[in-house]
Structure formats: C-alpha cells, structure tokens
PDB file as gemmi writes it, atoms N, CA and C in Angstrom:
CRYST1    1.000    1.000    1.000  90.00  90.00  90.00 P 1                      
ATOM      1  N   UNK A   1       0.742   2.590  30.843  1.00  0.00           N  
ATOM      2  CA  UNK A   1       1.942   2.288  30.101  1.00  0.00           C  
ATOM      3  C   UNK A   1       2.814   1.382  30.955  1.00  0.00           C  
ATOM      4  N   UNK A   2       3.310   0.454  30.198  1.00  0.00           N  
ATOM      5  CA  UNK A   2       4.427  -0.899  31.331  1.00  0.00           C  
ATOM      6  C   UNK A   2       5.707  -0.625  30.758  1.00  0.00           C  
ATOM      7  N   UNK A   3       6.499  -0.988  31.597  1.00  0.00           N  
ATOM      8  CA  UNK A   3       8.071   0.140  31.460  1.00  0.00           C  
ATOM      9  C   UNK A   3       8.093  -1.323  29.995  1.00  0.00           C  
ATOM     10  N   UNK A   4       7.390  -2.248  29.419  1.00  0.00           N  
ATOM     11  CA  UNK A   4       7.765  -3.113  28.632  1.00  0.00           C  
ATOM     12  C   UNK A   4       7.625  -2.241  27.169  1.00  0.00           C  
ATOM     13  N   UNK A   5       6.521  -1.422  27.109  1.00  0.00           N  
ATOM     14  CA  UNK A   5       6.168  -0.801  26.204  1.00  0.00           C  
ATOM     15  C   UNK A   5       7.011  -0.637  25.312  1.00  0.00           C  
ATOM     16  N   UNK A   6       6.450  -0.240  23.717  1.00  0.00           N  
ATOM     17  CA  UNK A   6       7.366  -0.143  22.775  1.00  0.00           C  
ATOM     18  C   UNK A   6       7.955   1.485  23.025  1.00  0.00           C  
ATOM     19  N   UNK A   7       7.624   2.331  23.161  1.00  0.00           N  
ATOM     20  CA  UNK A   7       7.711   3.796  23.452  1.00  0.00           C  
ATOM     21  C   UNK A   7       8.908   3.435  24.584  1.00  0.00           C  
ATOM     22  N   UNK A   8       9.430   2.600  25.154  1.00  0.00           N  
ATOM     23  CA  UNK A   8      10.786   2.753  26.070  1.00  0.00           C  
ATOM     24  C   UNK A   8      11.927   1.746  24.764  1.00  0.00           C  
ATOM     25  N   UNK A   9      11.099   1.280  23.950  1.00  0.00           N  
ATOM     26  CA  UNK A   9      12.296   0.094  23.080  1.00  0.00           C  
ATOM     27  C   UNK A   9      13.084   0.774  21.991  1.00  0.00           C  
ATOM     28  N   UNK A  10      13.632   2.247  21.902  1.00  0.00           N  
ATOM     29  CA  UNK A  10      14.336   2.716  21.286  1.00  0.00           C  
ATOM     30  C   UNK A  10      13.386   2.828  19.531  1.00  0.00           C  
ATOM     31  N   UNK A  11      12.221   3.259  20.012  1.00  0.00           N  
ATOM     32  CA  UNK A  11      11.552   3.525  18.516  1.00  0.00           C  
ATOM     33  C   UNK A  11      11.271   4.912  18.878  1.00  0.00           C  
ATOM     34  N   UNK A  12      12.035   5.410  18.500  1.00  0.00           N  
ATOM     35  CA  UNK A  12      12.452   7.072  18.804  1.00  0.00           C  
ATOM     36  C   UNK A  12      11.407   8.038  17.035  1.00  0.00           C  
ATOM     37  N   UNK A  13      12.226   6.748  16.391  1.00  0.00           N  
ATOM     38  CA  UNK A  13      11.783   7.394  14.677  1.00  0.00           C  
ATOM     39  C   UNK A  13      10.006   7.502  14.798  1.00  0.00           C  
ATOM     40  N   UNK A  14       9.821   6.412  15.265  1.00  0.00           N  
ATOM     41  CA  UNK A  14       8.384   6.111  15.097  1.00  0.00           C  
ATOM     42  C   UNK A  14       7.306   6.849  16.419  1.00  0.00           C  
ATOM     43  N   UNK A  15       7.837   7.017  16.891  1.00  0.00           N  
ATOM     44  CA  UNK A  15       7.418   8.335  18.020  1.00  0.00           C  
ATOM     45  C   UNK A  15       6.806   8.761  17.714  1.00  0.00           C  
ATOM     46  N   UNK A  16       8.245   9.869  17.165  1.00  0.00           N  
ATOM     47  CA  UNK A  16       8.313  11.212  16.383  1.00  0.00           C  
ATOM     48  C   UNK A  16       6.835  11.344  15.537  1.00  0.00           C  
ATOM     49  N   UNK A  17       7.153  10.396  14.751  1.00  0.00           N  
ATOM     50  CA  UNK A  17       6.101  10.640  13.088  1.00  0.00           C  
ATOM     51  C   UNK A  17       4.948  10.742  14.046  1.00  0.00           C  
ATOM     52  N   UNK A  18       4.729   9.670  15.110  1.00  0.00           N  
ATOM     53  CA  UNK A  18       3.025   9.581  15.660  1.00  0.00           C  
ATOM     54  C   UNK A  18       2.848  10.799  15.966  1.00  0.00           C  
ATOM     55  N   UNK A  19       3.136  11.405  16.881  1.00  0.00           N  
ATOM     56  CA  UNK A  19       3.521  12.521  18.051  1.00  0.00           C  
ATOM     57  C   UNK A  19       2.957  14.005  16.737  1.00  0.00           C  
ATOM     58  N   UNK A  20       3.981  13.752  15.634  1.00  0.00           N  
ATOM     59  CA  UNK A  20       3.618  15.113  14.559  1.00  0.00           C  
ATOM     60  C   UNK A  20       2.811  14.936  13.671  1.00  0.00           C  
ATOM     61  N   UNK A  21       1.973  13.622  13.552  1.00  0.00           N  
ATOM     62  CA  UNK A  21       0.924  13.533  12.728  1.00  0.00           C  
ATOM     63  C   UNK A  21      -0.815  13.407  13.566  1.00  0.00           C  
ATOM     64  N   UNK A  22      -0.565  12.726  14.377  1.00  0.00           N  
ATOM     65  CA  UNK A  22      -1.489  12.804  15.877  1.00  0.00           C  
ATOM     66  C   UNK A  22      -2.064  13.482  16.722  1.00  0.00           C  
ATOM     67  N   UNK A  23      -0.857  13.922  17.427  1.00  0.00           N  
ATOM     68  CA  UNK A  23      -1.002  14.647  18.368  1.00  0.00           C  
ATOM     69  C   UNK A  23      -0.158  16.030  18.592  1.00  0.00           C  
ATOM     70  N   UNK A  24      -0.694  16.824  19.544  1.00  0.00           N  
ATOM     71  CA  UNK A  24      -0.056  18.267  19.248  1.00  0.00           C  
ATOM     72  C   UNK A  24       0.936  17.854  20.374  1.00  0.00           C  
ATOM     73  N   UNK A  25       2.083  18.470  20.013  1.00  0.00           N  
ATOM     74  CA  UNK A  25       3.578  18.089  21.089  1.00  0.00           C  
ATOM     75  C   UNK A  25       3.007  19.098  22.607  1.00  0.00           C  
ATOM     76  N   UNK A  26       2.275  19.999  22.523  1.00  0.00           N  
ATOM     77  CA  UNK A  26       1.810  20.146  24.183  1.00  0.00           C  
ATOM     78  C   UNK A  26       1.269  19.243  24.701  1.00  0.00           C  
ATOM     79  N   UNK A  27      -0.259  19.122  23.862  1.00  0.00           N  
ATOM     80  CA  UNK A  27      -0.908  17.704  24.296  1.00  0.00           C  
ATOM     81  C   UNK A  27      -0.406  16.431  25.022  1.00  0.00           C  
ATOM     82  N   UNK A  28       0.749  16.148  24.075  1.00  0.00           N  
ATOM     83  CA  UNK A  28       1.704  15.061  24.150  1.00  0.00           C  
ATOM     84  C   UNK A  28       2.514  15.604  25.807  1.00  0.00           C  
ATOM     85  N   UNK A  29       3.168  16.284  25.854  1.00  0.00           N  
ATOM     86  CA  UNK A  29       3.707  16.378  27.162  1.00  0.00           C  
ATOM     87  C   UNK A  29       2.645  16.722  28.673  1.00  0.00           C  
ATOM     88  N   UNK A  30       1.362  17.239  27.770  1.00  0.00           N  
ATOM     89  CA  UNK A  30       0.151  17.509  29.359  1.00  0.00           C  
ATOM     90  C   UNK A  30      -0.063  16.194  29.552  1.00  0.00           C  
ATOM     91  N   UNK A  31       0.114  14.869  28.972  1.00  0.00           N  
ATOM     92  CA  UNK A  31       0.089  13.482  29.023  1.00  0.00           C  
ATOM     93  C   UNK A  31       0.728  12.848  30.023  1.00  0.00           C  
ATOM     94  N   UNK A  32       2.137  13.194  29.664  1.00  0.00           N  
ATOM     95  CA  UNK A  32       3.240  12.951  30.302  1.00  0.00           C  
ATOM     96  C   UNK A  32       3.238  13.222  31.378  1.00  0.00           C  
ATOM     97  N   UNK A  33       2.676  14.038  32.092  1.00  0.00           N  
ATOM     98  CA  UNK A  33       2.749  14.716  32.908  1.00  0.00           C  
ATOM     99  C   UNK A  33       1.550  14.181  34.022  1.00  0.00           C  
ATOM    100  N   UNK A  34       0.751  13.490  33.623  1.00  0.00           N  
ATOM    101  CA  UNK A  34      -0.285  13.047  34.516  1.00  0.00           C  
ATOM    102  C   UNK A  34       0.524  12.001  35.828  1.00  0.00           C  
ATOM    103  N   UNK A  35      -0.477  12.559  36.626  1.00  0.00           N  
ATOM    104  CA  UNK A  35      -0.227  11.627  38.196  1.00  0.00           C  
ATOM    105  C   UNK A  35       0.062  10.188  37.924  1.00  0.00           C  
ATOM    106  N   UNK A  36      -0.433   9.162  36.802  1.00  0.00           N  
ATOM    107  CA  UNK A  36      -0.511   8.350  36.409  1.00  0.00           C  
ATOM    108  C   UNK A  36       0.949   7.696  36.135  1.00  0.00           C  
ATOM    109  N   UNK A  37       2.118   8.315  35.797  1.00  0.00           N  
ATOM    110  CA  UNK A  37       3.107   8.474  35.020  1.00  0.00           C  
ATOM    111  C   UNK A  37       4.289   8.427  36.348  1.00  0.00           C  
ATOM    112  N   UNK A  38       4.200   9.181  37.516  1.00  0.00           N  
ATOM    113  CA  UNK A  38       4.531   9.387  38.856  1.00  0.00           C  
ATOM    114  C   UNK A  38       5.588   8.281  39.567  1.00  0.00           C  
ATOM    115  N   UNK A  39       4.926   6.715  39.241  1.00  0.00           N  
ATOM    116  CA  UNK A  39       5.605   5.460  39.595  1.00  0.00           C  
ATOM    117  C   UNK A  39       6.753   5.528  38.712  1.00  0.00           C  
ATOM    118  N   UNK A  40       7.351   6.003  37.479  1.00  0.00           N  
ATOM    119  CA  UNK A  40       8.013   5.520  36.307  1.00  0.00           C  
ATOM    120  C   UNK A  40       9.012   6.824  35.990  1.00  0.00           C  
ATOM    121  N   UNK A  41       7.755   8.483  36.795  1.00  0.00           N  
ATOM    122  CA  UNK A  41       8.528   9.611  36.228  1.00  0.00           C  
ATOM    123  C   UNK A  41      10.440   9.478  36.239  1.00  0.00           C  
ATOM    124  N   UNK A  42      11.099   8.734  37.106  1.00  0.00           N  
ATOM    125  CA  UNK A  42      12.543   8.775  37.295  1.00  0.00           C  
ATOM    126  C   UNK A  42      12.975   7.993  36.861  1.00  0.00           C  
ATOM    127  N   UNK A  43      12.740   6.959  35.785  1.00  0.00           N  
ATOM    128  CA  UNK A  43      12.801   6.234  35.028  1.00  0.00           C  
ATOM    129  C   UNK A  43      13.673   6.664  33.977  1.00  0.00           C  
ATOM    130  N   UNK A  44      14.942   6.644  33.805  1.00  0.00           N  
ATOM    131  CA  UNK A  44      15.562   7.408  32.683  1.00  0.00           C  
ATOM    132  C   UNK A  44      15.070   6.631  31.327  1.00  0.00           C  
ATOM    133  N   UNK A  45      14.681   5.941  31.110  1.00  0.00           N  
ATOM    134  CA  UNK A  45      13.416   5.683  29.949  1.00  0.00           C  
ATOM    135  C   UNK A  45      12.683   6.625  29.967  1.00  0.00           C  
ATOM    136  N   UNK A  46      11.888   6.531  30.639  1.00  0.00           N  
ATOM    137  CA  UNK A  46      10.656   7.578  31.088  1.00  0.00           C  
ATOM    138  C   UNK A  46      11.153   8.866  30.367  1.00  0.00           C  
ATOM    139  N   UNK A  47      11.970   9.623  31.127  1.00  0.00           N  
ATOM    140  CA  UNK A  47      12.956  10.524  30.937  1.00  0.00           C  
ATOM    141  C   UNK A  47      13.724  11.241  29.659  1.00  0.00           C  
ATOM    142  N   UNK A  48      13.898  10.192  29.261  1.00  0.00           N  
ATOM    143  CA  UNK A  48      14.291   9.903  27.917  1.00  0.00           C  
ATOM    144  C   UNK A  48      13.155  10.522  26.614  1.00  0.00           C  
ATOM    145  N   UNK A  49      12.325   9.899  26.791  1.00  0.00           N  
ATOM    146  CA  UNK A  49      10.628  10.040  26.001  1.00  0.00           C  
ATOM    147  C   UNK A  49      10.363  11.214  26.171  1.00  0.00           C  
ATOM    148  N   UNK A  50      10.511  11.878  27.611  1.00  0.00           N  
ATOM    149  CA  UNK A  50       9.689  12.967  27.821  1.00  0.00           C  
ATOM    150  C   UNK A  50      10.574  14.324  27.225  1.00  0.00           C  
ATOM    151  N   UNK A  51      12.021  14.022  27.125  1.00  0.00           N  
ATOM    152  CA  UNK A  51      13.058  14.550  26.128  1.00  0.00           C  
ATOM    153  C   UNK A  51      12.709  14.774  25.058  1.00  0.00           C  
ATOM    154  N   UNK A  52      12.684  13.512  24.372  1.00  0.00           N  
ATOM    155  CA  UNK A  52      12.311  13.323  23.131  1.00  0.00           C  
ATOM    156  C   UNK A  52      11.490  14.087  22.409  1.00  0.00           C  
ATOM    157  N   UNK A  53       9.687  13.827  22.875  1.00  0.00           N  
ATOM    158  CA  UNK A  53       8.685  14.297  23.071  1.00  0.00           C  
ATOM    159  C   UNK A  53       9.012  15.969  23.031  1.00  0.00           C  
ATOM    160  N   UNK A  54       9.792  16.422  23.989  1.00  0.00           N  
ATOM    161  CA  UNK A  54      10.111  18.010  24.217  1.00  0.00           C  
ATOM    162  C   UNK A  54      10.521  19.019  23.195  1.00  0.00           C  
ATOM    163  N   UNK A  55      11.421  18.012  22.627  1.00  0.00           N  
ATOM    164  CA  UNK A  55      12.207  18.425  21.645  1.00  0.00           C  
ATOM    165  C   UNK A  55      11.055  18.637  19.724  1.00  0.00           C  
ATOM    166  N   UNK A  56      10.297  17.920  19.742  1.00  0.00           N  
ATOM    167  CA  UNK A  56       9.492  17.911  18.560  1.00  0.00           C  
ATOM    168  C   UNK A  56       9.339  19.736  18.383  1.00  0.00           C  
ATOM    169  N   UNK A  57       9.011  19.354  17.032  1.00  0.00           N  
ATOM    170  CA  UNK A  57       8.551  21.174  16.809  1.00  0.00           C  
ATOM    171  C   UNK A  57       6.830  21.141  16.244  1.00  0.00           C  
TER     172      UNK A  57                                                      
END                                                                             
C-alpha cells in the first residue's frame, strides 16, 4: 500500500461497503496489522483507516 493510495484519500463511504461486503472486519484488521504496514503504522492516515476499519460491525 503507498501512503498515495485511495484508502488514505478520504473514501471512508467506500471502505466501509468493501470491508462489509468482502471481507470480515477481523480479517480486515489481522491485515492491518501485518509487519508490512510497520513503515506507515504512525501515519495518522494509517491510523485513521485502522479506526475506521475498527469501528465496522
């Protein structure tokens, strides 16, 4: 993921829908969570998403 990505460009709505039609919101945060992610984790973008993401039901 490049901090350019659409997932940091305030498409919050369109997330959402992927995230609850897709994927299961644990799934989605065991993602987040990879070593991979590490360079960006303090990224209040980053941060932001992983909020976001948290918050789904």
């Amino acid at each position: 993921m490049r901090l350019t990505s659409p997932l940091f460009s305030g498409v919050e709505q369109d997330l959402a829908g992927m995230v609850s039609v897709y994927y299961d919101r644990e799934d989605f945060l065991r993602v987040l969570g990879y070593q991979a992610y590490d360079a960006i984790r303090d990224d209040p973008r980053f941060q932001a998403l992983y909020a976001l993401v948290d918050t789904l039901v």
